[in-house]
KOLKEVEX-60997 format. One record per residue: residue in one letter; x, y, z of N, C-alpha, C in turn. Coordinates in pm, whole numbers, padded with zeros to 5 digits, always signed. Atoms other than C-alpha are relative to their C-alpha. Example, Ala and Ser with C-alpha at 12.3 -4.5 7.8 and 13.67 -1.06 7.14 Angstrom:
KOLKEVEX-60997
A+00089-00119+00000+01230-00450+00780+00090+00120+00000;S-00082-00119-00006+01367-00106+00714-00077+00109+00073;
//
This chain:
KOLKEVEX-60997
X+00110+00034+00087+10120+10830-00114+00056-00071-00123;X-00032+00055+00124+10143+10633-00398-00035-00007-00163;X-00051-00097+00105+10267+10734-00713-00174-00021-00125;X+00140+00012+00073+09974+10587-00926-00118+00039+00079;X+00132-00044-00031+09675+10665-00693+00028+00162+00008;X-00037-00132+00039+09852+10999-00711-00053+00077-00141;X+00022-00044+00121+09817+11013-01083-00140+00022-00024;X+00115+00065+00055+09469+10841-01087-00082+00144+00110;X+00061-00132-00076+09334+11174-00818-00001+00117-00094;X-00020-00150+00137+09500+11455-01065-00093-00031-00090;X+00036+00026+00118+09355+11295-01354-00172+00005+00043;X+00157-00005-00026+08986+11254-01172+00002+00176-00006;X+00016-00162-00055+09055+11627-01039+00011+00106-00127;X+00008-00070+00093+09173+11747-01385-00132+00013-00079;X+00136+00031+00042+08837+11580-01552-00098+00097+00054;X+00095-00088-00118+08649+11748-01243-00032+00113-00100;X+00018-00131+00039+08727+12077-01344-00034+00058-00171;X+00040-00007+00162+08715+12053-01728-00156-00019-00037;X+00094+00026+00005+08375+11888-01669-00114+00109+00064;X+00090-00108-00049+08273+12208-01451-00007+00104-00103;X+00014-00107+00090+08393+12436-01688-00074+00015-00109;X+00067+00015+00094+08227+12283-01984-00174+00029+00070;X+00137-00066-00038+07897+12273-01763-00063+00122+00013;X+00025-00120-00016+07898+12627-01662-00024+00082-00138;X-00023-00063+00120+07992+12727-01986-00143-00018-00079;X+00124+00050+00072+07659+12529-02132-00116+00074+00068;X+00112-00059-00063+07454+12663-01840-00005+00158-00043;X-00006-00157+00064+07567+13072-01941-00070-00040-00119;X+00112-00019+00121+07463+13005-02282-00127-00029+00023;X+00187+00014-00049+07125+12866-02187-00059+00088+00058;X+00026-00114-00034+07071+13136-01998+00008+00113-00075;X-00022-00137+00081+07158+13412-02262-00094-00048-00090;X+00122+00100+00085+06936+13191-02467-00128+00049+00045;X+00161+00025-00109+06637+13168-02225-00015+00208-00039;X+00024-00140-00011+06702+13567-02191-00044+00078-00132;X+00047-00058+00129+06684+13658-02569-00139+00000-00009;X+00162+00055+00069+06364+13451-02613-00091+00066+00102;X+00122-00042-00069+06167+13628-02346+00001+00150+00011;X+00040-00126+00067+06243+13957-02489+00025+00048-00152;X+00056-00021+00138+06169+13885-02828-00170-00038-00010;X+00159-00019+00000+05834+13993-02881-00100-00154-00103;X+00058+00154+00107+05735+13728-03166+00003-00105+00056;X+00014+00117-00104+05826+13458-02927-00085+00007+00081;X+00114+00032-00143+05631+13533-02642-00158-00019-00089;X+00181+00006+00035+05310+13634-02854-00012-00122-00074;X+00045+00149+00142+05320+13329-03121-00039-00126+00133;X+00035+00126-00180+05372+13076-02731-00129+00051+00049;X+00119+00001-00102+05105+13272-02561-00074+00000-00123;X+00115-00002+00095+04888+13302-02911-00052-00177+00024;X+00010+00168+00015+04936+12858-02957-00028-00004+00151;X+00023+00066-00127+04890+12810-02577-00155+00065+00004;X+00119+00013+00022+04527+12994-02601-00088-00092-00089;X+00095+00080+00098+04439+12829-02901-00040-00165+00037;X+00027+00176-00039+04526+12461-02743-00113+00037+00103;X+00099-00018-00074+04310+12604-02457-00173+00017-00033;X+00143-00021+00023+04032+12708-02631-00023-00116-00092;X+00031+00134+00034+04031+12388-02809-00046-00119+00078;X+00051+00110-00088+04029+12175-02535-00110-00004+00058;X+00105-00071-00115+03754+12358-02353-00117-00031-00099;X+00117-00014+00105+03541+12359-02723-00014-00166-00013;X+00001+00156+00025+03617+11938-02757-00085-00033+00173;X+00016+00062-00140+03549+11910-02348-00141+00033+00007;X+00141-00005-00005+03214+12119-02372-00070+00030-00097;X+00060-00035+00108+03129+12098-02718-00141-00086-00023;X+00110+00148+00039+02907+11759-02745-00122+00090+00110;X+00143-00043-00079+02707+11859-02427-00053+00147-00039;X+00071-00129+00066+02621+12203-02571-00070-00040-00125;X+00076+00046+00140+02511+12074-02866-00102-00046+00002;X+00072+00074-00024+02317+11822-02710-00118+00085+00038;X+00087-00054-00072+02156+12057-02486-00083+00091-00097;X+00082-00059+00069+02058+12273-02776-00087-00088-00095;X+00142+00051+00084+01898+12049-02980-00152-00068+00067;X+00130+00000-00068+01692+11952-02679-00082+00090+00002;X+00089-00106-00015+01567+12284-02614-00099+00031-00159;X+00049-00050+00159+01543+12340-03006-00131-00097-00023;X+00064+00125+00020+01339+12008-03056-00125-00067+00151;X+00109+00037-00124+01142+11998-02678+00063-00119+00059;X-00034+00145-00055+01309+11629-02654+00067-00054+00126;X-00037+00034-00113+01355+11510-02329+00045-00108+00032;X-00032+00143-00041+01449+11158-02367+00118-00035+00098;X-00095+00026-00013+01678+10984-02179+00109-00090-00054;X-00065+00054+00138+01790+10815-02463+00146+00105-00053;X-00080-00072+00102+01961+11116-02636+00043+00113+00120;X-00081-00082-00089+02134+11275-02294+00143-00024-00002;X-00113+00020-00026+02490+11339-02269+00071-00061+00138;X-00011+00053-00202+02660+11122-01938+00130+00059-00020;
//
């Protein structure tokens, strides 16, 4: 074999492994990470508190107009089709 594609293999193979070790090493912490945050109580409730609230926002913007609408028909008798929500 020859002496430089010799070198130029070690040197990929040394990289290799430095590049696994650093990965693994990044993936454990992320994981001890991930694990803290889903048994710290303040985390989960504040995520699941903000993930209702975007929900119940979206739901109050998505069926807010046509509720509205619909009550001021009933409130007012008005049936037009002028002043219907499409």
């Amino acid at each position: 074999m020859d002496h430089k594609l010799y070198k130029k293999i070690l040197g990929f193979m040394m990289l290799y492994k430095l590049l696994k070790c650093l990965l693994t090493t990044y993936l454990i912490d992320k994981l001890y990470k991930l694990i803290f945050y889903l048994f710290s109580k303040s985390f989960v409730l504040t995520t699941l508190g903000f993930t209702w609230v975007a929900f119940a926002l979206g739901a109050i913007s998505w069926w807010g107009p046509k509720f509205l609408q619909l009550a001021h028909t009933v409130y007012s008798g008005n049936t037009d089709d002028k002043t219907k929500a499409k």
